[in-house]
C-alpha positions as CSV (number, residue, x, y, z in Angstrom):
1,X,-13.3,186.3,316.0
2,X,-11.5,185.0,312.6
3,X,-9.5,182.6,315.0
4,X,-12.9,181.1,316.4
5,X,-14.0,181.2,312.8
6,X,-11.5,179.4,311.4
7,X,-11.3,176.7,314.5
8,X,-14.5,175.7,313.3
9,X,-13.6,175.6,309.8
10,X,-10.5,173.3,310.8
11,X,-12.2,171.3,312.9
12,X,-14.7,170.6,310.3
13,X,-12.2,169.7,307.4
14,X,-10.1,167.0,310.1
15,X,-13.6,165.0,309.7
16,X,-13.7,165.0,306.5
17,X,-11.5,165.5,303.3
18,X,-12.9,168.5,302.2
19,X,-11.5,167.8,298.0
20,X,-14.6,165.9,297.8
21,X,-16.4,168.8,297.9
22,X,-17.5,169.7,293.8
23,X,-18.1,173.2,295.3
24,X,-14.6,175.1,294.1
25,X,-15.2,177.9,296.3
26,X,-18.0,177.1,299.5
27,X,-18.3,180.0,302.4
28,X,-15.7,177.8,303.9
29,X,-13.8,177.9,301.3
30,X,-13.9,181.6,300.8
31,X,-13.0,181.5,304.6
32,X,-9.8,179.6,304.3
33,X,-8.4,181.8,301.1
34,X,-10.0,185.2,302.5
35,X,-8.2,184.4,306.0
36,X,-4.3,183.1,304.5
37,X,-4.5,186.0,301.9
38,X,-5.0,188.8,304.6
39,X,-2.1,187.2,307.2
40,X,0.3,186.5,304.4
41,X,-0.2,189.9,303.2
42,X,1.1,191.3,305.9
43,X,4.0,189.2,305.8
44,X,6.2,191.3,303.2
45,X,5.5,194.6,306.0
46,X,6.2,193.1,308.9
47,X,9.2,190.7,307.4
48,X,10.7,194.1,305.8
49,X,10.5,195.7,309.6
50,X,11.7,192.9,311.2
51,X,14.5,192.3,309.0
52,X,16.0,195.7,310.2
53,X,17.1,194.5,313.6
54,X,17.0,190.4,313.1
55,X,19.5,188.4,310.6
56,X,17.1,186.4,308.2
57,X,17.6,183.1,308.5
58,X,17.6,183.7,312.8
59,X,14.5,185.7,312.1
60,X,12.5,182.9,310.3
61,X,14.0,180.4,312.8
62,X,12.3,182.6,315.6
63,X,8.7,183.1,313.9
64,X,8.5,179.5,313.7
65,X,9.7,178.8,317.2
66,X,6.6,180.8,318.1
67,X,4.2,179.4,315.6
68,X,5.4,175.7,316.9
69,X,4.3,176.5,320.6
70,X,1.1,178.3,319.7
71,X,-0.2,175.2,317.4
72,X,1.1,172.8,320.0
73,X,-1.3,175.0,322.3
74,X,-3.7,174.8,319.6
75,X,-3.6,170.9,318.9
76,X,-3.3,169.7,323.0
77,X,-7.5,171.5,323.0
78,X,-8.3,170.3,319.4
79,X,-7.0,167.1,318.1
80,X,-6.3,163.2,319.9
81,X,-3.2,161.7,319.8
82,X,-4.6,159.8,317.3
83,X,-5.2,162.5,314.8
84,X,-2.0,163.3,315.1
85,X,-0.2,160.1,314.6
86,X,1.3,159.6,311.2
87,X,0.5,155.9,309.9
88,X,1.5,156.6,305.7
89,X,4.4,156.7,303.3
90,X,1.7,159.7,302.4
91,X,1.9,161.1,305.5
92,X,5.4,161.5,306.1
93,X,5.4,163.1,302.6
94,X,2.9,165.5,303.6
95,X,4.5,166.5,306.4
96,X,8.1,166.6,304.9
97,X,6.3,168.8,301.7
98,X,4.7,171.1,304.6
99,X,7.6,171.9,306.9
100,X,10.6,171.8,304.6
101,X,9.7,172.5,301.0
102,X,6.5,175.1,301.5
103,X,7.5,176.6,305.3
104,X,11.5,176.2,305.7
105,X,13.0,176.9,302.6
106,X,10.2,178.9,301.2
107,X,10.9,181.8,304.5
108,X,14.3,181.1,304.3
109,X,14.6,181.9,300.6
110,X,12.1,184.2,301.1
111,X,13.2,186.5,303.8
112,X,16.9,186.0,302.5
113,X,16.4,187.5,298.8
114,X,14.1,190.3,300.7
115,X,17.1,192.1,301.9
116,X,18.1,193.1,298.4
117,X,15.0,194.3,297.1
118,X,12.3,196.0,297.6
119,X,9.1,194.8,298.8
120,X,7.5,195.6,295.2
121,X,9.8,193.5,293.7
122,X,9.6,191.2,296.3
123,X,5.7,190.4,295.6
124,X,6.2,190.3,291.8
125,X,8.8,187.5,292.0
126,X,6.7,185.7,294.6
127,X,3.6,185.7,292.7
128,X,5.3,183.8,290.0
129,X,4.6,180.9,292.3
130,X,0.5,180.9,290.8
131,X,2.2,180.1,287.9
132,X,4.7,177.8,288.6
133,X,1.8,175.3,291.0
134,X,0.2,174.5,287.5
135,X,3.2,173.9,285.8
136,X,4.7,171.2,288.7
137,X,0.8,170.0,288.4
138,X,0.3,169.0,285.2
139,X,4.1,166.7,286.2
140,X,3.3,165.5,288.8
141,X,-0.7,164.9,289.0
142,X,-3.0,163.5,286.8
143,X,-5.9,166.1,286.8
144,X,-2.9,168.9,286.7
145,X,-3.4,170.3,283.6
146,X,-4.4,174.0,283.2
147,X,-7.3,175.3,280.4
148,X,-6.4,177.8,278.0
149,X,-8.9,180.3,280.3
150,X,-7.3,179.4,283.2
151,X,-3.5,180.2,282.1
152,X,-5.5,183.5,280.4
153,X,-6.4,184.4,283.9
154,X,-3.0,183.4,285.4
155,X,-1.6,185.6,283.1
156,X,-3.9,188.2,283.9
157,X,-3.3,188.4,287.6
158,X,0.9,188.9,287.2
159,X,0.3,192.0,285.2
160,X,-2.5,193.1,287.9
161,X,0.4,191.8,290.6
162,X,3.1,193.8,289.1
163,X,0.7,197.1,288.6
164,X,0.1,196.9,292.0
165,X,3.6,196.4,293.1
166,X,4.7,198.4,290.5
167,X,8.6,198.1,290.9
168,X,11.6,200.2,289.4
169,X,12.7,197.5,285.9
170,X,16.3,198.0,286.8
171,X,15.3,196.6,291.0
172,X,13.4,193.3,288.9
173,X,17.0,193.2,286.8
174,X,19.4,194.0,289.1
175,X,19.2,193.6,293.2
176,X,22.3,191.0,293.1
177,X,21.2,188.0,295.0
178,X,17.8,188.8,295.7
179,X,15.6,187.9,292.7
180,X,17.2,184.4,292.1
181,X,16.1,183.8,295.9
182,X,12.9,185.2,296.0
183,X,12.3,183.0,292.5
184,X,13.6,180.2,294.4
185,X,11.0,180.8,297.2
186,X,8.3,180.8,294.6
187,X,9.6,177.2,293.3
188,X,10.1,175.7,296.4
189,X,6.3,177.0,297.8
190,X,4.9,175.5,294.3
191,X,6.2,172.5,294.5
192,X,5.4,171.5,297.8
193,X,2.1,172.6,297.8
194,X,1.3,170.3,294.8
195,X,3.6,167.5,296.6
196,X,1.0,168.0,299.3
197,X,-1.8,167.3,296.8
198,X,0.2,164.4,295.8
199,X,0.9,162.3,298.8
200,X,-3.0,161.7,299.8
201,X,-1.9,161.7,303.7
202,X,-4.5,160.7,305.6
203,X,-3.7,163.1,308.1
204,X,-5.5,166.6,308.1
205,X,-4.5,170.0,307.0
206,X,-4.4,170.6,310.4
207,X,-2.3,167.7,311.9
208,X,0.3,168.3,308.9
209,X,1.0,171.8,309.8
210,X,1.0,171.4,314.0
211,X,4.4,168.8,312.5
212,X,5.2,170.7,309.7
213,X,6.2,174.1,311.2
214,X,8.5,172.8,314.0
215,X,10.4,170.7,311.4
216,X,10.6,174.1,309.4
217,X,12.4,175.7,312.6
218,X,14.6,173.5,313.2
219,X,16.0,173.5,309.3
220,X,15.9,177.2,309.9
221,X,18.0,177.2,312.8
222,X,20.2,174.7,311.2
223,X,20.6,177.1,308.1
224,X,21.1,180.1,310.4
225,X,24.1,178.7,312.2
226,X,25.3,177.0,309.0
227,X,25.1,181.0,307.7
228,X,27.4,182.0,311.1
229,X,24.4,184.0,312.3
230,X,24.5,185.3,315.8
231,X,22.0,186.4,318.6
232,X,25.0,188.6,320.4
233,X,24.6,192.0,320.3
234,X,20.8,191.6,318.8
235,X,18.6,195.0,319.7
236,X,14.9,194.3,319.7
237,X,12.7,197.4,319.8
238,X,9.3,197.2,320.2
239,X,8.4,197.2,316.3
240,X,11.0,194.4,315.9
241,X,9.1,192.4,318.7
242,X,5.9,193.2,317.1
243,X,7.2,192.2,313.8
244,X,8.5,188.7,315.0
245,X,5.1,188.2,317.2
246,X,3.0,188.9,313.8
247,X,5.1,186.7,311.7
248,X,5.4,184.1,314.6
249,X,1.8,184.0,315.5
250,X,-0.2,185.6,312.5
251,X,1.5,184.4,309.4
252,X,3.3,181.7,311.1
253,X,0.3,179.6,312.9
254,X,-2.9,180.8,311.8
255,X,-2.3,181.6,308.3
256,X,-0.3,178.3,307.8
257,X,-3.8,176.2,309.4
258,X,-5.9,177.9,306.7
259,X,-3.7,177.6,303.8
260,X,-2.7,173.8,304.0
261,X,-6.7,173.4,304.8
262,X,-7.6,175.2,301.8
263,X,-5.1,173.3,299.5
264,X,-7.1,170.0,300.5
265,X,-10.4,172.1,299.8
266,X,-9.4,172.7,296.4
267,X,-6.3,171.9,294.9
268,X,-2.8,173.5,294.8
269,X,-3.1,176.1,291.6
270,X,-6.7,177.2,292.6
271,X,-5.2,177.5,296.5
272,X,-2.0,179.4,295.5
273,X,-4.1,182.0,293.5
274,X,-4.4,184.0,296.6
275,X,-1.0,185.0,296.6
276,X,-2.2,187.0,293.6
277,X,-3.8,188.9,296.4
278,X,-1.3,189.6,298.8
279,X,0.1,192.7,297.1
280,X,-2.9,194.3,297.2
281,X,-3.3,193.8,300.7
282,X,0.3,195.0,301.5
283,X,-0.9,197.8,299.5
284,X,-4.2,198.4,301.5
285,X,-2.0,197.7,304.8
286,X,-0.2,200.1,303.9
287,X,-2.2,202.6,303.0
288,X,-4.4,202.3,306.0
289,X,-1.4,201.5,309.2
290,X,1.5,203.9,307.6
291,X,-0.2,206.2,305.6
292,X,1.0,205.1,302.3
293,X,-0.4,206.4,299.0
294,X,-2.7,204.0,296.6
295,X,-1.9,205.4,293.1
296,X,-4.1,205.2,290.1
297,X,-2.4,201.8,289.0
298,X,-2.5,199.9,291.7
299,X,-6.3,200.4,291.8
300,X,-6.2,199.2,287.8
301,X,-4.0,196.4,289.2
302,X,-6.9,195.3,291.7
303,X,-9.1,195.0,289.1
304,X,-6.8,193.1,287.1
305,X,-6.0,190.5,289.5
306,X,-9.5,190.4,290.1
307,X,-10.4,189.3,286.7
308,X,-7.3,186.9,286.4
309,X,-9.2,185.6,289.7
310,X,-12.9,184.9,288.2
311,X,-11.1,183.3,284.5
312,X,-9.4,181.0,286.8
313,X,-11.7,179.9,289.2
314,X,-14.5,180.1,286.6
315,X,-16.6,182.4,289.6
316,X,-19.1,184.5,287.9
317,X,-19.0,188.4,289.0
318,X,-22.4,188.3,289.6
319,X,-24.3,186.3,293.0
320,X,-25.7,183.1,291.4
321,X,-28.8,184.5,293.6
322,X,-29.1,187.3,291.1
323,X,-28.5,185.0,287.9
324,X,-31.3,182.6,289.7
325,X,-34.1,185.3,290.3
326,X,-33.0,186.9,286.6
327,X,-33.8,183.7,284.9
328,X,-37.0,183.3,287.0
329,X,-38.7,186.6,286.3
330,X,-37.3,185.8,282.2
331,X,-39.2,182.4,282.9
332,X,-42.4,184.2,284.0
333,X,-41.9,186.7,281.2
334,X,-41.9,184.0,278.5
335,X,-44.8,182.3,279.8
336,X,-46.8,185.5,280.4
337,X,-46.1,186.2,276.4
């Protein structure tokens, strides 16, 4: 059902550029961030399983091996040669941005610095990436720059990230390796995202990511056996094959369509803002598929992020329905009096 849902929704945006659109966050829009926020968040789960019985850099080569043949699947019944010809400087950018800064290196870095820490620590030092999109925004575009409300509310959703996570200080200071790649993974996903923003490709979201994610597998495998890493002797268990199948098909296909869609729906620091929210649902995840315990703070750290959320995308808490049929019955009120 969310696949069919989100067909349409891609479908829809390769006719049109959506960043037109003066509405921040449409129902499609809430689609698109609603859809990438609950696939990447259970990347950090299923990456920390998988890592147990694949080498990294092998295992991020594999997910995108699989999420290359299920979007050429998905492009042969969706888009024309045509749509998927690149004809642009801009385009080749955008696809370069796509499968090497945001998808390759990003995983690489990503699942790399993950073997060293924990996953709390791991989704702290990621969602420094909300952060970091601004910062390579206000460089590189023109309409870049961040309000003082808005870097309130980035601010806002770290501390909510980091109650949520709520990691050991000595794992965020020590963990050798790990928290320089993992901050590297934030950069690199940052700056490609607004790089994205940047090129004006004329291909779609959609297009972009059916090259993008092949070009990110073959870096990967290219890093991997660069690295000396091996398939001889690899044991894959059922939870290792469901691991790679999630983060090949889930995280690595359908997340990726509805993320690089919804950085052309808005921009690249309001799109980013949902990895604010993959924490928490790690955190539900867990709590509902392994029985993990939700303690006091995290559910303080919900709200937090929460309100980071609203400051930043300047939503008000309350259905504009609501506000509507408030000021209507105040406008009958006043005219009553």
């Amino acid at each position: 059902m969310i696949c069919s849902n989100v067909r349409r929704e891609l479908t829809k945006h390769a006719a049109t550029r959506c960043g037109d659109s003066t509405d921040v966050f449409s129902r499609r829009t809430a689609l698109l961030f609603v859809v990438s926020a609950v696939l990447f968040g259970g990347t950090f789960i299923a990456a920390k399983a998988g890592l147990a019985y694949f080498p990294p850099l092998l295992f991020v080569a594999l997910r995108f091996d699989i999420g290359a043949v299920v979007l050429a699947v998905f492009a042969a019944t969706t888009l024309s040669k045509a749509e998927l010809r690149p004809r642009t400087v801009g385009d080749a950018v955008g696809i370069f941005a796509t499968g090497v800064l945001v998808i390759g290196l990003t995983n690489a870095l990503l699942f790399l610095g993950q073997q060293d820490v924990t996953s709390g620590v791991a989704a702290v030092v990621f969602s420094l990436n909300p952060i970091l999109t601004p910062v390579f925004a206000a460089v590189i575009l023109s309409d870049g720059r961040l309000s003082v409300r808005g870097a309130v509310g980035m601010g806002l959703g770290l501390v909510g990230v980091a109650f949520v996570a709520n990691p050991e200080p000595s794992a965020l200071l020590g963990g050798g390796l790990g928290v320089p790649l993992l901050f590297g993974a934030a950069v690199t996903s940052a700056l490609g995202a607004v790089v994205i923003r940047r090129a004006d490709a004329t291909l779609s979201s959609t297009a972009r990511t059916v090259w993008g994610v092949p070009l990110a597998a073959v870096l990967s495998h290219a890093l991997s056996a660069g690295a000396g890493e091996s398939v001889s002797g690899l044991s894959v268990p059922p939870v290792a094959l469901a691991a790679l199948l999630y983060v090949g098909v889930a995280s690595g296909a359908v997340a990726y369509l509805a993320y690089f869609a919804l950085i052309d729906e808005t921009d690249a620091t309001r799109a980013n803002l949902l990895f604010y929210f993959v924490p928490v649902v790690s955190a539900v995840g867990g709590w509902a598929l392994l029985g993990e315990t939700i303690s006091t703070l995290s559910l303080v750290g919900f709200g937090v992020i929460f309100a980071g959320f609203l400051l930043v995308s300047g939503l008000s808490p309350v259905p504009e329905r609501l506000l509507r049929r408030a000021a209507s019955e105040r406008s009958v009120d006043d005219s009553s009096a």
